[in-house]
C-alpha positions as CSV (number, residue, x, y, z in Angstrom):
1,X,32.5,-93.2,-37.5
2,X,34.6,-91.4,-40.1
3,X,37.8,-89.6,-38.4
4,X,37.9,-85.8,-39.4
5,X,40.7,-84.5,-41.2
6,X,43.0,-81.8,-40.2
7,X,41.4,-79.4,-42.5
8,X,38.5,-79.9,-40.6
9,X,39.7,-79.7,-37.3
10,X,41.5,-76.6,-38.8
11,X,38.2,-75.1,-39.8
12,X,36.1,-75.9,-36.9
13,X,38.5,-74.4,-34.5
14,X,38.9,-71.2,-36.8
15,X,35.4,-71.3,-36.7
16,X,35.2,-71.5,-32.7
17,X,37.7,-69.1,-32.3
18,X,35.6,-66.4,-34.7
19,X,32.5,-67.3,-32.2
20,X,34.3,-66.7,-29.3
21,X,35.7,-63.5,-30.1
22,X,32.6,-62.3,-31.0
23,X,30.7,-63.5,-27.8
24,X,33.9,-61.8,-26.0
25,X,33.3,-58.9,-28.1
26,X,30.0,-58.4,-27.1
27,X,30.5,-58.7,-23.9
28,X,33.4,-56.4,-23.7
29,X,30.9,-54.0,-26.0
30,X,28.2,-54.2,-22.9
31,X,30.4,-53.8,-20.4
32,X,31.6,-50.7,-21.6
33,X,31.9,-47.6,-19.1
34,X,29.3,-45.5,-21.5
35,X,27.0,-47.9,-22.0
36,X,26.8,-49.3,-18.2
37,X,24.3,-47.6,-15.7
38,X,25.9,-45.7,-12.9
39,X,25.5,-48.1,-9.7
40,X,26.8,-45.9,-6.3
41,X,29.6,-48.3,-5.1
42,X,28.8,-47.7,-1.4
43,X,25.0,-48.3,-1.8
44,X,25.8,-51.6,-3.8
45,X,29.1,-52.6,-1.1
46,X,26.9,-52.1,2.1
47,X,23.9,-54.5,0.6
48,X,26.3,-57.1,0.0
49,X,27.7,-56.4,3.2
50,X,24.0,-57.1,4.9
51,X,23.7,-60.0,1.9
52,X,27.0,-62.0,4.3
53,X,25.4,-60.8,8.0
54,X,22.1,-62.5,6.3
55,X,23.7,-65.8,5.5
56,X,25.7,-66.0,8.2
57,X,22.2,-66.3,10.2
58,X,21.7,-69.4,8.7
59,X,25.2,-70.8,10.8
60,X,23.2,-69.2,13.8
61,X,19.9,-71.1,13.3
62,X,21.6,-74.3,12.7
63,X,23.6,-74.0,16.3
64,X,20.4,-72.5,18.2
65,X,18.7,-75.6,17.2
66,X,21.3,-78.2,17.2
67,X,21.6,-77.0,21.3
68,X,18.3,-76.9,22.2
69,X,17.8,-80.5,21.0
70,X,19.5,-83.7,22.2
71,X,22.6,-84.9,20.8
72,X,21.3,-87.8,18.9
73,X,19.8,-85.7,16.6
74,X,22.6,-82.9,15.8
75,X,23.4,-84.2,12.5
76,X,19.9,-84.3,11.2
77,X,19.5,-80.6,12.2
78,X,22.5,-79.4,10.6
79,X,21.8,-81.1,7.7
80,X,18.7,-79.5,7.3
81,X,19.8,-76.4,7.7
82,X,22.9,-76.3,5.6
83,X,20.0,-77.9,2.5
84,X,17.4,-74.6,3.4
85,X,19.8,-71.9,2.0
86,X,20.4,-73.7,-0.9
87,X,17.1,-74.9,-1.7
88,X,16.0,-71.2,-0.9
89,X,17.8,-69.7,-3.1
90,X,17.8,-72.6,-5.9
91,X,14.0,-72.2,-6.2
92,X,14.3,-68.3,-5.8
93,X,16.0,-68.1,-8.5
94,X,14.1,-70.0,-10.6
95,X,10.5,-69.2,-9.8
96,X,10.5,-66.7,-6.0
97,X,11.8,-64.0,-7.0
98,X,9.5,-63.5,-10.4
99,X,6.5,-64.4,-7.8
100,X,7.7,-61.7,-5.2
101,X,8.3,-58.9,-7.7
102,X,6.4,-59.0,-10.7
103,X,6.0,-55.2,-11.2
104,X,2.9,-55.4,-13.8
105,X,3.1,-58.8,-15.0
106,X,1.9,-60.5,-11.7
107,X,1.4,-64.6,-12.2
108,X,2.0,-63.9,-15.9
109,X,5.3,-63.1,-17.1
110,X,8.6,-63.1,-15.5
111,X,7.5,-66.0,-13.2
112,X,9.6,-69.1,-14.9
113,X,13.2,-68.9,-15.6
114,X,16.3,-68.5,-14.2
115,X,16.7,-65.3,-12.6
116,X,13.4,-63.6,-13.9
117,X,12.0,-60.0,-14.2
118,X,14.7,-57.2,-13.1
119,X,17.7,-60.1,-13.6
120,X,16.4,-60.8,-17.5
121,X,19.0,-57.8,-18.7
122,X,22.0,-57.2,-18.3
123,X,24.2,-58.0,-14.4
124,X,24.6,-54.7,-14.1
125,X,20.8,-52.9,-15.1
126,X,19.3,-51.0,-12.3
127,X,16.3,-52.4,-10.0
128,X,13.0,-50.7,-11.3
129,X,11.3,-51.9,-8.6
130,X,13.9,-50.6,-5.6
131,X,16.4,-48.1,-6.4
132,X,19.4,-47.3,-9.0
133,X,21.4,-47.5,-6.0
134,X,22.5,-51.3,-6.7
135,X,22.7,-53.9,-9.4
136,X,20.3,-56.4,-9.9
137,X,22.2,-59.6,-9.0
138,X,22.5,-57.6,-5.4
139,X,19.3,-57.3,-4.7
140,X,18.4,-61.2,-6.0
141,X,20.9,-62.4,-3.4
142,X,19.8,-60.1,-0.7
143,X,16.4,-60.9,-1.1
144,X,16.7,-64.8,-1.5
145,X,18.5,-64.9,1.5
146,X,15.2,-63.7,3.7
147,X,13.2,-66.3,1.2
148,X,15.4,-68.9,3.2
149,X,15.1,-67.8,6.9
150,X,11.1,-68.3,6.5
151,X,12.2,-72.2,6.4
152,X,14.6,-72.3,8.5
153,X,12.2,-70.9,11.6
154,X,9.9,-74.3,10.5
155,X,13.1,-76.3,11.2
156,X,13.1,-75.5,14.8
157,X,9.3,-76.2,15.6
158,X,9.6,-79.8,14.3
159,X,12.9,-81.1,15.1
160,X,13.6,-84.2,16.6
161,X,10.6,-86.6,15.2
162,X,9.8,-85.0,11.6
163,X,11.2,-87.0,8.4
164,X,13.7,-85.6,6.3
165,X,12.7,-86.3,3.1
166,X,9.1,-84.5,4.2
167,X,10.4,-81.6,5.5
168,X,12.8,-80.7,2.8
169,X,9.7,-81.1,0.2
170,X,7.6,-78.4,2.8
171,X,10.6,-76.2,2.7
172,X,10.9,-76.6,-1.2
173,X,7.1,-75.7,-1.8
174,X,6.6,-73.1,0.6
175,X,9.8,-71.5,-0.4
176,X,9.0,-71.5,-4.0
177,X,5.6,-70.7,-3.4
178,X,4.1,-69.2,-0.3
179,X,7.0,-67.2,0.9
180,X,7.2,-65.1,-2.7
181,X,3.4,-64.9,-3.2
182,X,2.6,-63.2,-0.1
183,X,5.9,-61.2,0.0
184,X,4.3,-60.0,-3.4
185,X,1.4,-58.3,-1.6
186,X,3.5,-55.8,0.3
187,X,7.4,-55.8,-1.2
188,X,6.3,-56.7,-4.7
189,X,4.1,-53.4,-4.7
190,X,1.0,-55.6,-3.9
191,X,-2.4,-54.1,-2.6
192,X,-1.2,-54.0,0.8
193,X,1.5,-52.2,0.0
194,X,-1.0,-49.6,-2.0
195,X,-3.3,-49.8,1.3
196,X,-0.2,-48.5,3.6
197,X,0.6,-51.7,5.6
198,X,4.2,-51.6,7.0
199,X,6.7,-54.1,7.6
200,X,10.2,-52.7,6.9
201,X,12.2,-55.9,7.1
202,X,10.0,-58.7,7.8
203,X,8.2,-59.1,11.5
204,X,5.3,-60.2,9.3
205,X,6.7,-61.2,5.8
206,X,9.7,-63.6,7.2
207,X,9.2,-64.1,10.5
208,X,5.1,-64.6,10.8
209,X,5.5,-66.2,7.0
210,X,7.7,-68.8,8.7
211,X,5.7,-68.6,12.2
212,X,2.4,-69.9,11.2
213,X,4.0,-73.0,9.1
214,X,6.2,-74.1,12.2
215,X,2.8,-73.9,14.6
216,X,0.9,-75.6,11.6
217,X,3.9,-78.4,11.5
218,X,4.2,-78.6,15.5
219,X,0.9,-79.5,15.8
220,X,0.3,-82.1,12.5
221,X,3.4,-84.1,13.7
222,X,2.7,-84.6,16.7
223,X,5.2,-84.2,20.3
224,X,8.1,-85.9,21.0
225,X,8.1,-89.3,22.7
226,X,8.0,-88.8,26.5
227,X,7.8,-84.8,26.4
228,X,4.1,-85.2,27.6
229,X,3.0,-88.1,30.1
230,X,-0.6,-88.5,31.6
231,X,-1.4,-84.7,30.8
232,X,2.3,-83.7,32.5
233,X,5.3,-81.9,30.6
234,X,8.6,-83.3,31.1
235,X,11.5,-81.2,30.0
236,X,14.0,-82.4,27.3
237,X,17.0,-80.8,27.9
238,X,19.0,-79.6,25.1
239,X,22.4,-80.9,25.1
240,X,24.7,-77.7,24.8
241,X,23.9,-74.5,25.8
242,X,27.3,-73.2,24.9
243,X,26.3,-73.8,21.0
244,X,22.9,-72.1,21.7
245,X,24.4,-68.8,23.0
246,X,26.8,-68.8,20.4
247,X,24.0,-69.1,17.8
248,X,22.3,-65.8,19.4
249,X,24.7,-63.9,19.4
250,X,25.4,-64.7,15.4
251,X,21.5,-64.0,14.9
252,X,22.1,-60.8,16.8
253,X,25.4,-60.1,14.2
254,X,23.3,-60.9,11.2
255,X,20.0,-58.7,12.1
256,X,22.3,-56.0,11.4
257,X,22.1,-57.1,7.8
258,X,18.9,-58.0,8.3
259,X,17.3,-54.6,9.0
260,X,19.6,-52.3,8.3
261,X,20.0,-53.9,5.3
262,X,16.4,-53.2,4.5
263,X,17.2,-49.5,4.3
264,X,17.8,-50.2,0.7
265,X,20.9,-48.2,0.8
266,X,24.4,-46.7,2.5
267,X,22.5,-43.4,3.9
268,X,24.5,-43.2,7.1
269,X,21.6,-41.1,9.1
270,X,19.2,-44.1,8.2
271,X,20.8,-47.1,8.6
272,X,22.4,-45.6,12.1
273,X,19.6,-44.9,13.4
274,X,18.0,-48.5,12.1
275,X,20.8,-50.3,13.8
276,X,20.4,-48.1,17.1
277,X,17.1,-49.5,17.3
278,X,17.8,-53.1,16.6
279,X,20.5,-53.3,19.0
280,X,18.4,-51.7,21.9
281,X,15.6,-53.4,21.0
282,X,17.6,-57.1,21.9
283,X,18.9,-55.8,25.2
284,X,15.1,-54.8,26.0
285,X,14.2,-58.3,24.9
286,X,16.4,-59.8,27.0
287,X,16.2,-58.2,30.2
288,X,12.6,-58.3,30.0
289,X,12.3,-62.0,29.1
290,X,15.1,-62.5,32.2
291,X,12.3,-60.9,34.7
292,X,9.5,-62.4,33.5
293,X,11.1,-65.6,33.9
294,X,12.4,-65.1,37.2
295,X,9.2,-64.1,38.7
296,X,7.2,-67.1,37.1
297,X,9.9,-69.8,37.4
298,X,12.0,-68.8,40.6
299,X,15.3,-69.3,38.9
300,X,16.7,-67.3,35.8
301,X,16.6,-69.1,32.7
302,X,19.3,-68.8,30.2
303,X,17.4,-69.8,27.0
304,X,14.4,-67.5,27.9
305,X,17.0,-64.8,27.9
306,X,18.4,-65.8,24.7
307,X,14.7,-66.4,23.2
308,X,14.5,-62.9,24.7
309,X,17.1,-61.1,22.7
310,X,15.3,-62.9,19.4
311,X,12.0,-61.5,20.5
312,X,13.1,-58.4,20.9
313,X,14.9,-58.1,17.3
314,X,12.0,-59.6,15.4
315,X,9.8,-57.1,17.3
316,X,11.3,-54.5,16.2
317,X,11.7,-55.5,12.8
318,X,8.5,-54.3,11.2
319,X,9.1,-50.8,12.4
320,X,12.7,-50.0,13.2
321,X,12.6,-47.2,10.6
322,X,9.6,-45.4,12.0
323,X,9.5,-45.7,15.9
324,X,10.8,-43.9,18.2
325,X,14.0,-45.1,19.9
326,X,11.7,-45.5,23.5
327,X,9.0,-46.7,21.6
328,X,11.5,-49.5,20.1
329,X,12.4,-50.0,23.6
330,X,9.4,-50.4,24.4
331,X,8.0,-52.2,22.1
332,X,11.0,-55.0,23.0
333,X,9.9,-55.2,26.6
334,X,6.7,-56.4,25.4
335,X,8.3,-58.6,23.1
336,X,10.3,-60.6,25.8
337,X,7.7,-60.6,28.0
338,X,5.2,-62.4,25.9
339,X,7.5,-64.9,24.6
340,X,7.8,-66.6,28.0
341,X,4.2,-66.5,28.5
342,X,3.9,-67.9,25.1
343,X,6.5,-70.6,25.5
344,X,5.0,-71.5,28.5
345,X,1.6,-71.5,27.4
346,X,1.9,-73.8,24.2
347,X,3.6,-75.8,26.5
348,X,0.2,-75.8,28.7
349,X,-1.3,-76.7,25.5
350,X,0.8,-79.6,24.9
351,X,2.2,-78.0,21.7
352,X,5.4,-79.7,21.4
353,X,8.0,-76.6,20.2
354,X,11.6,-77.4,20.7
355,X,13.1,-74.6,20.5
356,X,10.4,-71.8,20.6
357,X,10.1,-70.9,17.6
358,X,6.4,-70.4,17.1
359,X,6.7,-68.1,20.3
360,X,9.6,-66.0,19.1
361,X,8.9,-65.6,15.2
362,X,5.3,-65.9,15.4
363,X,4.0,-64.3,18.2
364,X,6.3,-61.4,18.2
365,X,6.3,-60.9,14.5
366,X,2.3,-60.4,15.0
367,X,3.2,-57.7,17.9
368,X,5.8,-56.1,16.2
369,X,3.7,-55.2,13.2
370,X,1.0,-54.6,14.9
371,X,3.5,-52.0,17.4
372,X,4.1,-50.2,13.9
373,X,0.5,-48.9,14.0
374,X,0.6,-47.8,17.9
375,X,3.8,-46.1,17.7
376,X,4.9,-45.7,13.6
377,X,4.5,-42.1,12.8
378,X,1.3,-41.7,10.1
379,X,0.8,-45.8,10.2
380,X,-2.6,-47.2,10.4
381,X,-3.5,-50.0,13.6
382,X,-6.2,-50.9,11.1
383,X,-4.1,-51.7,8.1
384,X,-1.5,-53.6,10.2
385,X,-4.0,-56.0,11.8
386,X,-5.8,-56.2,8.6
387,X,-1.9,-57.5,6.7
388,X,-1.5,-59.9,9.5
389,X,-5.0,-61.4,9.4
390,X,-4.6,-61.7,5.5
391,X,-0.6,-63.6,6.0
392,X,-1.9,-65.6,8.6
393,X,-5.1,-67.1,7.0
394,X,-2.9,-67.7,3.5
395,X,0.1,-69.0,5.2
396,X,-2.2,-71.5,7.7
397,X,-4.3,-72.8,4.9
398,X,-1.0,-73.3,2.7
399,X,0.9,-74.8,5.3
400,X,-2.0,-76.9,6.5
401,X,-2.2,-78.2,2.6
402,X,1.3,-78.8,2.0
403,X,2.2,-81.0,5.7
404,X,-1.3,-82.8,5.0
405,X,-0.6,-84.0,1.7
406,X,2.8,-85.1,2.7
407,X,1.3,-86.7,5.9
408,X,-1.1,-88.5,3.7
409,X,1.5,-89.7,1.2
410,X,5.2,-90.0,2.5
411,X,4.3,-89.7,6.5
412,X,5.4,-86.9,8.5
413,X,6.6,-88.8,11.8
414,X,9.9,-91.5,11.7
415,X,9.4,-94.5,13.6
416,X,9.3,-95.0,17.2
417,X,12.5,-96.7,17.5
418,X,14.0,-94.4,15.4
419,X,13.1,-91.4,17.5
420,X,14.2,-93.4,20.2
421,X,17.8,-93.6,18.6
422,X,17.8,-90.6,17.1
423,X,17.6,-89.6,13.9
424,X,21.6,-88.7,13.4
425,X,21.6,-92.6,13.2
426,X,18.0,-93.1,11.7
427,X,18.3,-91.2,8.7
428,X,21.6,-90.4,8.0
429,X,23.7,-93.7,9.9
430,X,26.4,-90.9,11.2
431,X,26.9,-89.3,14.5
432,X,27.6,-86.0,15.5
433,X,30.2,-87.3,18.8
434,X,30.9,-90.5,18.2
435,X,34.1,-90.8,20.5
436,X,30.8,-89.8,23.2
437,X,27.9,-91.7,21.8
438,X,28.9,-95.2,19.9
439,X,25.9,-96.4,18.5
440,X,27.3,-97.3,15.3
441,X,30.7,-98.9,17.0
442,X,28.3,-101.0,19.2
């Protein structure tokens, strides 16, 4: 190859220089203050304030999980749910989010690329399909973070026996896929939405989404080794319950984000009055799960309670905008009493759920929407059962597809002498304690 002269370099870098004063220029030229949309600071500063309490739900998932299961098995969980929030908002970006708000160009336009529809302009054009209140690159990141939690509640369901490799394809195709297409029919401005169905923040739309996959994915792969034995359940104790209340109490933290980020905006009097009923809505949760387990069980049972405050927030979720604050009190109290009967039923059923979270996100996100219609001023009980039969017969059937094909094709279940060893070792040849468990010293 010929060497190029100084003239050349010379003139290419002149060159390069012109380019990148122009592109600068440009930039400079669109950033301008007269040519930039007015964005309220506050509006935009509190969503990315709920945008952190939402991720930091993800750190709470990972340590309700990691506690409720057995220590063998801690890295695998946490390496599944540090890969959710990035896969989640990878494939958000790339295909969710033009699936989940298509405005009038629904599975036509604006569904491939990075960052479609609303984020094709400029960072800092309005949302057309929200508000003015906040740019567009907020509401992306806002909204990709609830794309990830409807994973991360499958995580729980199937812990301890599932295959890595399998699970993060289900996460990567229902993310992309399910999650945004449904989320379409109500938050996209969807025919639900048209018909009047309410879910403010996601009882049905994150939590149900998410809910019906983990029961479809509990049941396909199949209970643990030794959890059920001639017809009798055997308890598998989770190995640190200190880890487990410390995840709670970070979910609790992040549902502030969660709902009262779902206002949409700063407006003190509304997102007050959301957070008032969150927070009253997890003591509820709690002291009624506390009871019921007390009565049925004869001792009081710390993860019930903490499953308790969970069931109460994603309750409430659906309607804490339009209920009353006794109603949202109310509507907790229901909440934690049905997801001890519920735990304790699947359980009955031989439905092998680790950590409850078919009977938390699932069964309460189905009451909680259907509460909107009992107790949301001018919403329908009609129109709320009718959006969660719709999200539960798409989501099954999906779910159903996607963990069959993988069963058929990579397997769902590890071996039975990994399970046996646990799959910290299995899958990923690390430990979580090693100075306290060895194996790979022995």
């Amino acid at each position: 190859m010929k060497r190029i002269g100084r003239k050349r370099w010379s003139v290419a870098v002149i060159l390069a220089g012109v380019m990148l004063v122009g592109v600068t220029g440009h930039a400079a030229e669109s950033a301008a203050p007269d040519t930039v949309p007015r964005v309220n600071a506050v509006d935009n500063t509190w969503m990315m304030v709920a945008t952190f309490l939402v991720f930091i739900m993800h750190l709470g998932f990972a340590t309700v999980e990691s506690g409720l299961c057995r220590a063998k098995n801690t890295v695998n969980i946490l390496f599944k749910n540090t890969l959710i929030p990035a896969i989640g908002l990878l494939t958000y970006a790339m295909i969710g989010y033009g699936l989940m708000y298509p405005r009038d160009h629904w599975l036509v336009g604006h569904v491939f690329g990075f960052l479609p529809g609303a984020l094709a302009g400029s960072p800092w054009g309005s949302v057309p399909h929200l508000s003015e209140s906040y740019t567009a690159w907020t509401d992306f990141l806002f909204q990709g973070m609830f794309a990830a939690t409807a994973a991360t509640i499958v995580s729980g369901a199937v812990c301890e026996r599932i295959q890595l490799s399998s699970f993060l394809l289900f996460s990567t195709v229902y993310v992309a896929l399910v999650y945004p297409i449904a989320g379409s029919w109500k938050w996209g401005g969807g025919f639900l939405d048209k018909m009047g169905f309410h879910d403010f923040a996601g009882s049905t739309l994150v939590h149900s989404v998410g809910g019906w996959a983990a029961l479809v994915g509990a049941i396909m792969v199949g209970p643990r080794l030794g959890k059920y034995v001639n017809g009798v359940s055997r308890p598998i104790m989770g190995h640190s319950l200190p880890l487990v209340t410390i995840g709670v109490f970070l979910l609790w933290l992040g549902w502030f984000g969660f709902n009262g980020g779902s206002v949409l905006s700063a407006d003190p009097e509304s997102v007050s009055y959301v957070l008032v009923t969150t927070s009253l809505a997890a003591c509820a949760g709690a002291l009624a799960a506390m009871t019921t387990s007390w009565l049925i069980q004869k001792k009081p049972d710390l993860t019930m309670v903490l499953n308790g405050i969970l069931a109460g927030l994603v309750g409430i979720t659906a309607g804490a905008d339009v209920v009353s604050i006794p109603a949202a009190i109310l509507i907790a109290l229901v909440a934690g009493i049905l997801v001890v009967l519920s735990v304790l039923g699947l359980d009955r059923l031989q439905i092998d759920d680790p950590v409850g979270a078919v009977s938390v996100h699932l069964v309460n996100g189905i009451w909680g929407t259907l509460a909107v219609g009992l107790w949301g001023a001018g919403k329908s009980f009609r129109v709320q059962l009718l959006g969660v039969l719709l999200f539960g017969a798409f989501c099954l059937v999906s779910a159903m597809v996607i963990f069959g094909l993988l069963k058929a094709t990579l397997g769902l279940r590890v071996s039975r002498e990994e399970e046996i060893l646990g799959l910290d070792v299995g899958e990923h040849g690390m430990e979580a304690y090693p100075d306290f468990q060895g194996f790979l010293t022995k």
